[in-house]
C-alpha positions in Angstrom: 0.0 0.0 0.0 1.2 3.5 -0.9 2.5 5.6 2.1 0.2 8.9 2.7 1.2 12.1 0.2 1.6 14.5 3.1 1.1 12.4 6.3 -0.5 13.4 9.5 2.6 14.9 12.2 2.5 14.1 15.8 0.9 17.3 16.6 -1.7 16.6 14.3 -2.7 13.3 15.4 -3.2 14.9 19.5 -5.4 17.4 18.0 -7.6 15.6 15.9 -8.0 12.8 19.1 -8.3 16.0 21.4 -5.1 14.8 23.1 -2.5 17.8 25.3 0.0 19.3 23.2 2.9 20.0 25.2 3.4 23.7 24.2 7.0 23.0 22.3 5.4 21.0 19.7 6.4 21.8 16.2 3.7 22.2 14.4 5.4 23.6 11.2 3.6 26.7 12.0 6.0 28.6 13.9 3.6 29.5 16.7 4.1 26.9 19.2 1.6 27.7 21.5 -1.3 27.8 18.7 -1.7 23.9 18.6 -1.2 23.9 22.4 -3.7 26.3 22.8 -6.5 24.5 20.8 -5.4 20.9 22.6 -5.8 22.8 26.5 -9.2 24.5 24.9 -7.8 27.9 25.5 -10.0 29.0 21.8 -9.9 32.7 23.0 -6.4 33.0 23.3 -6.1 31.6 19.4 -8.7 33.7 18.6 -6.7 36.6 20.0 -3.3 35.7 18.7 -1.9 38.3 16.1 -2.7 35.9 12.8 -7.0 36.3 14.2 -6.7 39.6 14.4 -5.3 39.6 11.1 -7.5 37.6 8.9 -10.0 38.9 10.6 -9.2 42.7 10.8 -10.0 43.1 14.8 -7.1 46.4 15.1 -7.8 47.6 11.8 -8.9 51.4 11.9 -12.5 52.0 11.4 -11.9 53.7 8.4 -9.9 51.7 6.4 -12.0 48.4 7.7 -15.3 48.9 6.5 -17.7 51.1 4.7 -20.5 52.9 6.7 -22.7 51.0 5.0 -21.5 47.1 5.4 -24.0 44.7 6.0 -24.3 41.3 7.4 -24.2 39.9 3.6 -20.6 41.6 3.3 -19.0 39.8 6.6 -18.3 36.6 4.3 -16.2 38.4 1.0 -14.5 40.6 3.8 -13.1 38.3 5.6 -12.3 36.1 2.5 -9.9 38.8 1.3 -8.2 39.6 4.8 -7.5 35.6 4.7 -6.2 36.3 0.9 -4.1 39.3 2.0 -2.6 37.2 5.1 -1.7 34.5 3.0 -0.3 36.4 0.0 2.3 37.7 3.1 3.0 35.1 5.2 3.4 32.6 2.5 1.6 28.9 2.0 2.6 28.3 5.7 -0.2 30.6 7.0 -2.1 27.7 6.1 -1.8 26.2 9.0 -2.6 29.5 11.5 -6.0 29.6 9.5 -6.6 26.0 10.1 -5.7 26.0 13.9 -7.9 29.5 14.1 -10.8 28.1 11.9 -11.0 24.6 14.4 -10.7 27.4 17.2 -14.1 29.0 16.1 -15.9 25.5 15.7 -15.0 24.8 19.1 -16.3 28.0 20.7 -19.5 27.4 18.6 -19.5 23.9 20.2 -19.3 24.8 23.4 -21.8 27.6 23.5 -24.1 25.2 21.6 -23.3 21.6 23.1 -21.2 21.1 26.1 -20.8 24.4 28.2 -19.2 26.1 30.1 -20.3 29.4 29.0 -17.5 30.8 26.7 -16.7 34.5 27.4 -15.7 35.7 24.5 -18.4 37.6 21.9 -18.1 37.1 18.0 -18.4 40.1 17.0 -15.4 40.9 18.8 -13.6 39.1 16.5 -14.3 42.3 14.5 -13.0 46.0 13.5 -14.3 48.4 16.4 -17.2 50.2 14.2 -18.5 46.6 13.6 -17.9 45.1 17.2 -19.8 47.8 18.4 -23.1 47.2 16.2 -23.4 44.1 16.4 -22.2 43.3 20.4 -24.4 40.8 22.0 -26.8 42.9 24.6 -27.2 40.4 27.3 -24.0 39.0 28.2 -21.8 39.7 31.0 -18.5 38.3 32.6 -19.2 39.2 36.1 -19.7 35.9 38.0 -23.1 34.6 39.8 -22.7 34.9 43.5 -24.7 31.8 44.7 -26.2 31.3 47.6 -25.3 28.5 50.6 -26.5 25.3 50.1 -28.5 26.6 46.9 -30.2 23.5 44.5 -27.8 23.7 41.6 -30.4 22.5 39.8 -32.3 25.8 40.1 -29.2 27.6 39.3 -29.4 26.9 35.4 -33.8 28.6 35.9 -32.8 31.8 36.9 -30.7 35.1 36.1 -31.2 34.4 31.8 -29.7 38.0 31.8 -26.3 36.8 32.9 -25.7 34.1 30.1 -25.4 32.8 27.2 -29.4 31.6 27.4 -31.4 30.3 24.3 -34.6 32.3 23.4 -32.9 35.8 25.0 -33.6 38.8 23.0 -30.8 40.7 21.1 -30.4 44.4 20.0 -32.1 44.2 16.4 -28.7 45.1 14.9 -27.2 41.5 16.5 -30.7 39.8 15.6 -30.4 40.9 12.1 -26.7 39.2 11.8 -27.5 36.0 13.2 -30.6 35.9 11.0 -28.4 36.3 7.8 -25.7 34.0 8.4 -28.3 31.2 9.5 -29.8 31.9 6.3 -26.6 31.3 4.7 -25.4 27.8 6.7 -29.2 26.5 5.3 -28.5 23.9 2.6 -31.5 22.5 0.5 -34.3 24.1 1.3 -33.8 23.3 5.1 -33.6 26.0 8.0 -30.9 26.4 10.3 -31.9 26.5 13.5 -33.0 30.0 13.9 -32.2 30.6 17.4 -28.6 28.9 17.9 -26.2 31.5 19.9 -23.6 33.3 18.1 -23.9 31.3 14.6 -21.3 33.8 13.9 -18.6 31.4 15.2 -19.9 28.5 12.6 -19.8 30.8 10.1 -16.5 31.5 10.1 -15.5 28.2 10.9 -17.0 27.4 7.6 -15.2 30.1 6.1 -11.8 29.3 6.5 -12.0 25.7 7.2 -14.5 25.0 3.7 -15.6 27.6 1.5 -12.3 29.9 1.1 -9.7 27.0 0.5 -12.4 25.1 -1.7 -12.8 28.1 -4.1 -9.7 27.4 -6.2 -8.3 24.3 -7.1 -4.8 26.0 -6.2 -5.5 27.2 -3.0 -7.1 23.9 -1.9 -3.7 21.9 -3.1 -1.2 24.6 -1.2 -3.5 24.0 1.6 -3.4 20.6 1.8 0.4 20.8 1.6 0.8 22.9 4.5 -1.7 21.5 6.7 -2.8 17.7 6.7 -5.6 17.5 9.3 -7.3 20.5 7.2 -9.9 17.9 5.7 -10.9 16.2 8.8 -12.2 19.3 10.5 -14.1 20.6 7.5 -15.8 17.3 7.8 -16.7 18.1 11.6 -17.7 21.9 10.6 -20.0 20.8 8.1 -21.3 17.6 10.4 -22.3 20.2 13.0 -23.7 22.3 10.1 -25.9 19.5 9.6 -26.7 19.6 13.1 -28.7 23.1 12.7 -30.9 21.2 10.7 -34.1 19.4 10.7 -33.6 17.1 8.3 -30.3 15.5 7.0 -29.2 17.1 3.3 -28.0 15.0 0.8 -25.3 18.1 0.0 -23.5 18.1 3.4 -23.6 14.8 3.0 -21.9 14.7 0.1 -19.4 17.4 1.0 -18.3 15.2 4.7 -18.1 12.1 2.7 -15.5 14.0 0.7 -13.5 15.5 3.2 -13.4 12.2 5.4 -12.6 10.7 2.2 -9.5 12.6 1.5 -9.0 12.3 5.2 -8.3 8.7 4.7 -5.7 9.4 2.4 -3.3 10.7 5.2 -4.1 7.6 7.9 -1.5 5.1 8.0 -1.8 1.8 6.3 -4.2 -0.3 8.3 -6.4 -3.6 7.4 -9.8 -0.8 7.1 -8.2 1.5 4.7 -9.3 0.3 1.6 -13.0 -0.5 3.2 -13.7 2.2 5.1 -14.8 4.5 2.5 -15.2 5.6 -1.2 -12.3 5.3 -3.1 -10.6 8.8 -4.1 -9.1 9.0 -7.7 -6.2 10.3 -8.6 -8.0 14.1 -9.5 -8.9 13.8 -5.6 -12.7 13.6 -7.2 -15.1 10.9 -4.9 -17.2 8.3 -6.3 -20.6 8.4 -6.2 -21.7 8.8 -2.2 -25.2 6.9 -1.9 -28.3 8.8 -1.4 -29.8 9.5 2.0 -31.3 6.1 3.6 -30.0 3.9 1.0 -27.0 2.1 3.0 -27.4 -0.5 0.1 -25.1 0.3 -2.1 -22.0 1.0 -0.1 -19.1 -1.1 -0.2 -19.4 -3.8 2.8 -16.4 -4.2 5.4 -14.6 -7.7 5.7 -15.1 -9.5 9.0 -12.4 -11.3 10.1 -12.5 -14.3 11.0 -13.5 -14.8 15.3 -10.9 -16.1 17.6 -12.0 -19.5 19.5 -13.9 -18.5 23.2 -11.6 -17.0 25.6 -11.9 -15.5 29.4 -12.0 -12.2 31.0 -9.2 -10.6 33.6 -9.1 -14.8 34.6 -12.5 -14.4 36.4 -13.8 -17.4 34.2 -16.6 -15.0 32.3 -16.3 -16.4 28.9 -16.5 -13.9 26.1 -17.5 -16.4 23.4 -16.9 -16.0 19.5 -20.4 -16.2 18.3 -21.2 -12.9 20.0 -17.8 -10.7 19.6 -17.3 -8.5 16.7 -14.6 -9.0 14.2 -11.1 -10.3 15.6 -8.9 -7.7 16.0 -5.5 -10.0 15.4 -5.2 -8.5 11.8 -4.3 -4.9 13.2 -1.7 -6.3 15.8 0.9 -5.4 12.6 -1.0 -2.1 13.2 1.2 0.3 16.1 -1.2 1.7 18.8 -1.2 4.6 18.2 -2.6 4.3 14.4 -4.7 1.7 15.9 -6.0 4.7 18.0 -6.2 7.1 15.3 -8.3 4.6 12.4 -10.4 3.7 15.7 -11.5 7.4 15.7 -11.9 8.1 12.2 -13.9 4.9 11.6 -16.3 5.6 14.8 -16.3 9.5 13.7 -17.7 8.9 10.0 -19.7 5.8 11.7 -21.6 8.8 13.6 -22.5 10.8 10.2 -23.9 7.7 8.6 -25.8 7.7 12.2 -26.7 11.1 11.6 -28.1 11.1 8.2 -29.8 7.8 8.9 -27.9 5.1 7.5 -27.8 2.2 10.0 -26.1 -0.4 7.7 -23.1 1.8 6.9 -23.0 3.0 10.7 -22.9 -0.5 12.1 -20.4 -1.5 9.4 -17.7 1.5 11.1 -18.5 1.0 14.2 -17.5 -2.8 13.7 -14.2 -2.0 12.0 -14.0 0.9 14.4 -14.2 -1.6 17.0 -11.6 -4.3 15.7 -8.9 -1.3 15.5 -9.3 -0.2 18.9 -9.4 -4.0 19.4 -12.4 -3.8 22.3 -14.2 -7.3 22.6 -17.7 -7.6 24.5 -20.7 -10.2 24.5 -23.8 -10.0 25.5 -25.3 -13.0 27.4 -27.5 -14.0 30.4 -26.3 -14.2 33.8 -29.2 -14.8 36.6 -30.1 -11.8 38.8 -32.9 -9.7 40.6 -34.8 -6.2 39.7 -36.7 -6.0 42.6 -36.3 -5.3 46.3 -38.5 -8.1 46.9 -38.4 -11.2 44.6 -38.0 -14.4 46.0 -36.4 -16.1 42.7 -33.4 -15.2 40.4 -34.4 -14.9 37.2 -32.1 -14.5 33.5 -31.2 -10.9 32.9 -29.4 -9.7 29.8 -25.4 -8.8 30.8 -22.7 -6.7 28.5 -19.3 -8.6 29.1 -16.9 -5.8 27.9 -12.9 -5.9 27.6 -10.8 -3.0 26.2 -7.2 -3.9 24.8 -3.9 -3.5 26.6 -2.2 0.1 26.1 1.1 0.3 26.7 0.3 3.6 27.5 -2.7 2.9 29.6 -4.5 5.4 27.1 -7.4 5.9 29.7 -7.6 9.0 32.4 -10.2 9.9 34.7 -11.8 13.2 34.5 -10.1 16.3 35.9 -13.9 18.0 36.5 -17.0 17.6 38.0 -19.0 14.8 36.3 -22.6 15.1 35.5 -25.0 14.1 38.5 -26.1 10.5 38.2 -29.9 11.1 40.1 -30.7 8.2 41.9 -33.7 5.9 41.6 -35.0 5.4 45.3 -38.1 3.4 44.2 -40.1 0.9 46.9 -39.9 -1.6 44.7 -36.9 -1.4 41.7 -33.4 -2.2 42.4 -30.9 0.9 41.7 -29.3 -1.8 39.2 -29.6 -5.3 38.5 -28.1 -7.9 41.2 -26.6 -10.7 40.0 -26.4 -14.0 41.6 -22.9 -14.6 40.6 -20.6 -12.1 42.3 -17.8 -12.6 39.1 -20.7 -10.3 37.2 -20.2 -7.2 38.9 -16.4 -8.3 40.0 -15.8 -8.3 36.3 -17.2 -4.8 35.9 -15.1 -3.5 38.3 -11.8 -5.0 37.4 -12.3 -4.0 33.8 -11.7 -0.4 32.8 -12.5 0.2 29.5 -11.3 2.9 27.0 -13.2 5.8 26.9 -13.2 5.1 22.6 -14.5 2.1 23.0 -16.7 3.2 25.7 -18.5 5.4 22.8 -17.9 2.6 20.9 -20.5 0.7 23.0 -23.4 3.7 22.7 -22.5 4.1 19.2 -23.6 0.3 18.7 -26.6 1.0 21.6 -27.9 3.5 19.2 -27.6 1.4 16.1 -29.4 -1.0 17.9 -32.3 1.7 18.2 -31.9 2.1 14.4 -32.5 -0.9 13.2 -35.4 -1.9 15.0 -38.7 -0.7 16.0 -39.6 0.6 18.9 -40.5 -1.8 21.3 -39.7 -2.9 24.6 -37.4 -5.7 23.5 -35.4 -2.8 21.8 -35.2 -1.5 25.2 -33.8 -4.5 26.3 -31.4 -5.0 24.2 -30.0 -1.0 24.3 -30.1 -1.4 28.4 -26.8 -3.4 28.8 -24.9 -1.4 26.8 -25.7 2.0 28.9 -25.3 -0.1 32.0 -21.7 -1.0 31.0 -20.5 2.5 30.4 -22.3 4.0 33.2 -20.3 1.5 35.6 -16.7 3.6 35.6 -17.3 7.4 34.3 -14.2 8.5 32.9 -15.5 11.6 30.7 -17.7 14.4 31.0 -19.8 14.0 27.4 -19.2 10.1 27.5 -20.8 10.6 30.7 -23.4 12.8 29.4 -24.9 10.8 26.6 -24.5 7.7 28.7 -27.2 9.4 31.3 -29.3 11.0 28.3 -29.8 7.1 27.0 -30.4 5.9 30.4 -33.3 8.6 30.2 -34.8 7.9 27.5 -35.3 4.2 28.3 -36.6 4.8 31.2 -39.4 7.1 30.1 -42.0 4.4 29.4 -42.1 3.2 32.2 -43.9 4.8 35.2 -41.9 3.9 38.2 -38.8 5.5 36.0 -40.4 7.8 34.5 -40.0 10.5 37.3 -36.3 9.8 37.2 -35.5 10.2 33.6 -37.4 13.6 33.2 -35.4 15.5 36.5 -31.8 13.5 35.2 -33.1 15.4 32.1 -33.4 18.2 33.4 -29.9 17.9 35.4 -28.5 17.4 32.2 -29.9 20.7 30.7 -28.8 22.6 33.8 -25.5 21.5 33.6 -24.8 23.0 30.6 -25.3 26.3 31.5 -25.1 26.3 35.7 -22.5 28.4 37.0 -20.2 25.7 39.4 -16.9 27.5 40.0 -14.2 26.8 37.7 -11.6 24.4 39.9 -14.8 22.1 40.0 -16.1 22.5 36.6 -15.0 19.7 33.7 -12.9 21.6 31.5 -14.1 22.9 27.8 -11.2 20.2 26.3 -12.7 17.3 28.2 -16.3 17.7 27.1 -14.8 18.5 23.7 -12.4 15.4 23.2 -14.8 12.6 22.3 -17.7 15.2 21.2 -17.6 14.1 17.5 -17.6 10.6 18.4 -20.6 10.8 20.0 -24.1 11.3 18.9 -24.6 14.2 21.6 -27.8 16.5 21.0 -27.1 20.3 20.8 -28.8 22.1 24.4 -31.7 23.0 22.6 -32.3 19.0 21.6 -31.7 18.5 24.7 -34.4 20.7 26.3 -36.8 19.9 23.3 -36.3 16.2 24.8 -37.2 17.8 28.3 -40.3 19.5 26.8 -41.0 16.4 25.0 -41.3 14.3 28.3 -43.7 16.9 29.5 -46.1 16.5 26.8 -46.3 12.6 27.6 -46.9 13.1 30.9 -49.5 15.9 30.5 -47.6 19.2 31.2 -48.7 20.7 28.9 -48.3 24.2 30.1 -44.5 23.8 30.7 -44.0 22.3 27.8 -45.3 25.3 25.7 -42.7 27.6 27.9 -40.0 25.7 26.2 -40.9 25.7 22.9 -41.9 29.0 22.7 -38.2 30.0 24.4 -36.9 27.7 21.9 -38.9 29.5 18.8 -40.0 25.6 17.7 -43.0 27.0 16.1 -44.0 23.5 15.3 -44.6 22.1 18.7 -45.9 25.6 20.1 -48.1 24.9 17.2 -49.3 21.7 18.7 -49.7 22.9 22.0 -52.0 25.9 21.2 -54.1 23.2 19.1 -54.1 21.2 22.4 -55.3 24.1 24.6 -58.1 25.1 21.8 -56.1 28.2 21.2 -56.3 28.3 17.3 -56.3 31.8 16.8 -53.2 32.6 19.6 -50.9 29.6 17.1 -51.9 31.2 14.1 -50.9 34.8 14.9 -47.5 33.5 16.5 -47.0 32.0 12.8 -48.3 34.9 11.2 -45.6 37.1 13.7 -42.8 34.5 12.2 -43.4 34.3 9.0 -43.3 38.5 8.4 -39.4 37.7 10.0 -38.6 34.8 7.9 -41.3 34.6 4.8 -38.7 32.6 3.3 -38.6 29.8 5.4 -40.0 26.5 3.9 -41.2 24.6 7.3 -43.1 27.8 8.7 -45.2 27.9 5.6 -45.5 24.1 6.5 -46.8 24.9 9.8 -49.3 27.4 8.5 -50.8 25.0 5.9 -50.8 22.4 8.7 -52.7 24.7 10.9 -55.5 26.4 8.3 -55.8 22.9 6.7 -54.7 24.9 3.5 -52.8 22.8 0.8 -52.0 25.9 -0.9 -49.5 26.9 1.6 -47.2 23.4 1.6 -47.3 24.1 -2.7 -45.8 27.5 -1.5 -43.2 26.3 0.9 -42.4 23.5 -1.7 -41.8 25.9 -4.4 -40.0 28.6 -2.3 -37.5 25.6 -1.4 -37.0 25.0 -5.0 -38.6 21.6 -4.9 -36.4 20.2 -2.2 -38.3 20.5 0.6 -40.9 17.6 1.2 -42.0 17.3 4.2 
């Protein structure tokens, strides 16, 4: 097999894998502390360094920045020349600045969006002074909240919206008017961004410098490449998270993250997957045909190795036997560890966009291979056990056996922060957690620390399972031992996270759980946003590091879940205060229709529509509401056909 054109450097490989950069790295870029910086998720500081303020023309003077008259519309060819300009002086190395400062602006989005804490620094500060000042956010501050004693931290995330970051608060119409435009702009076939995501100015940009700018000439792309290897695999994750703003998955951004993660592949050290895990890439750098949206039937199949014979677990006689493991892993021990590590991440990342745009059969095949590089082996099988405080017999329960591969450099840390809350059960009845008979169960649980890749891994798999079947309590069966196993030893804060948001959601049809899983819900949406001190708080780089291996909702997913659960149980009333906060006119929609409030839904709609008349899915909502098929003919013709819902 041919070695990579421009393989991936040391530095490279601890950034995409979220891994500390000790700050003397070489980097090529000769700003040591820029890749250290991004690794340590210190984002402000890169977005302060001198090549920022640069491309972005933050000390420019007013008059030679921008006309008087610049508008939201000119943000994008502005800061496409400043990147031009930079280049043209710095030479093809600058490349690498704009890179490192373009996966900087992803992650602030990400963290305002996803994971939390709040991040201080406005946008539009990124900015010339004339332009910083117009469009400042209004609501934001950096003074701390002063908490009181032995305060419910669970309140703290309810109260004082004008101190943070908050989804639904009002901006100065200047700022509103921004964000409206470049939302407009990330929407891709006819679907809307989400029209209330804080500070889409950071995705933008992102976008900016990590896709459009170097895509725009064929030269500019190859110089780019050159200079910076990794380039491709974060436009993938900018666009992925692009896709995230939307409702529906686009067959475009699919095409366009196929592509990158394509090229991606190119750079990855030789490895049994690499000519299986994606579309081939011709010699133009062109990618074959990527199949449409839901149709995982035409995509190249992965080769299972063969199983090794039944073996034991850490010698406590548990057998993990071959007609339940996934592919043997003995093919990849030519493979060194740390590509093992790197292929294990790029398979289970582009497992997670098949995921995303509904592929199951393409998913499951990259989370298998994903799983035979990191080399984790598990079974699922019966061990007897109890559920309830008082039954008198033991009874077969369904068990994940799990085993990660030995790390020379144990590859596995604890977190540094605060992890989310794990709310307890306390029912009369149900067991916190099943209580097996034979003591080697939960001894093997214990003894057995698992990778924290192959611990998404195993909820990667636990959603596929979801996936491909309907939904029914055996589902829920067989998606319970997989949560149970990585809720056993927390390691990482979104690991964690999306580990305790599955838990939820199994537990919500059932009423003696059902209590449980909406407050851990609701603990979950605080979290985000609740102001713990720093010293206990998980760090921005932990809840980032394993991010885009996960299939973690975006904080207003997560409190649509919330509002969700409060419909099923009957809340009716509180569920409306989140969708209306949230601006998803839909459900509000639904609500009003619930309450016999016609005529309050339809003049919300009416209120939306004079803000966004172009916008495909509130036309949608209106013909859904008047019972009026003209309106859906207008919304389909206003997408330019592509919008079917």
């Amino acid at each position: 097999m041919p070695q990579p054109t421009h393989p991936l450097s040391q530095a490279d490989r601890q950034l995409l894998l979220g891994q500390t950069i000790a700050p003397t790295a070489d980097d090529g870029s000769g700003s040591p502390s820029m890749p250290a910086a991004l690794s340590e998720g210190r984002y402000e500081d890169l977005l302060r360094s001198p090549a920022a303020k640069a491309i972005f023309g933050t000390d420019l003077e007013d008059g030679a920045a921008v006309d008087p008259t610049f508008a939201p519309a000119d943000l994008g060819p502005y800061v496409t020349d400043l990147v031009l300009s930079y280049i043209q002086a710095q030479g093809t190395s600058a490349w690498t600045e704009i890179t490192l400062i373009g996966a900087a602006c992803l992650s602030a989005f990400v963290q305002t969006n996803w994971t939390g804490p709040e991040f201080p620094l406005d946008p539009a500060g990124l900015l010339p002074r004339s332009l910083a000042e117009r469009w400042k956010e209004s609501f934001t501050t950096t003074t701390p909240l002063v908490l009181e004693e032995g305060m419910d931290k669970h309140e703290i995330g309810r109260r004082a919206y004008a101190a943070h970051v908050y989804l639904g608060v009002k901006q100065s119409e200047e700022r509103a008017q921004l964000d409206r435009v470049l939302l407009r702009q990330l929407s891709v076939d006819g679907e809307d961004a989400y029209s209330m995501a804080p500070r889409p100015m950071y995705l933008y940009l992102a976008r900016l410098l990590l896709v459009d700018i170097p895509s725009a000439d064929d030269i500019r792309l190859t110089e780019r490449d050159g200079a910076t290897p990794m380039a491709h695999w974060w436009s993938a994750r900018a666009l992925l998270i692009q896709q995230s703003l939307l409702d529906y998955p686009s067959q475009t951004l699919m095409d366009q993250i196929i592509g990158h993660f394509a090229k991606a592949k190119q750079l990855l050290p030789p490895s049994p997957a690499s000519d299986s895990a994606l579309q081939s890439v011709d010699a133009k750098g062109s990618v074959q045909a990527v199949p449409m949206l839901g149709d995982d039937s035409e995509m190249p199949s992965f080769e299972s190795p063969a199983v090794d014979p039944a073996q034991s677990v850490a010698g406590n006689g548990i057998p993990l036997t071959s007609a339940s493991m996934a592919p043997d892993s003995h093919e990849w021990d030519a493979v060194a560890a740390a590509d093992r590590d790197l292929w294990a991440r790029y398979l289970l990342e582009v497992g997670v966009v098949y995921s995303q745009h509904q592929m199951p059969l393409d998913s499951k095949k990259c989370f298998i291979q994903a799983q035979a590089a990191s080399g984790l082996q598990w079974e699922m099988t019966g061990a007897k056990g109890k559920r309830t405080r008082f039954q008198s017999s033991d009874i077969t329960q369904l068990v994940l056996l799990a085993k990660s591969a030995a790390r020379a450099s144990g590859g596995n840390t604890n977190s540094e922060g605060q992890l989310p809350e794990a709310l307890a059960l306390n029912d009369d009845t149900l067991l916190e957690k099943i209580k097996f008979t034979d003591s080697a169960v939960e001894e093997h649980a214990e003894q057995e620390h698992l990778q924290v890749t192959d611990e998404c891994i195993l909820l990667a798999l636990c959603l596929n399972v979801q996936n491909e079947n309907p939904t029914h309590g055996l589902t829920s069966e067989l998606m319970r031992p997989f949560v149970a196993r990585v809720l056993e030893q927390p390691t990482n804060w979104s690991v964690y996270t999306m580990g305790l948001l599955l838990r939820s959601r199994l537990e919500m049809a059932k009423t003696r759980t059902a209590e449980r899983a909406t407050l851990q819900l609701q603990a979950l949406v605080d979290q985000i946003t609740h102001p713990l001190p720093s010293a206990q708080e998980a760090g921005a780089a932990e809840r980032l590091q394993y991010l885009y291996a996960l299939s973690l909702p975006s904080q207003w997913e997560f409190e649509r879940e919330l509002a969700n659960q409060f419909m099923a149980m009957g809340v009716i009333r509180s569920a409306l205060d989140i969708y209306e906060r949230l601006g998803m006119w839909d459900e509000v929609v639904s609500c009003y229709v619930l309450l016999e409030q016609n005529e309050v839904a339809l003049r919300i709609i009416n209120e939306q529509l004079a803000l966004y008349p172009d916008s495909s899915k509130l036309w949608c909502v209106l013909g859904d509401l008047k019972r009026e098929p003209e309106h859906w003919r207008h919304a389909w013709e206003i997408s330019g056909q592509r919008y079917a819902r």
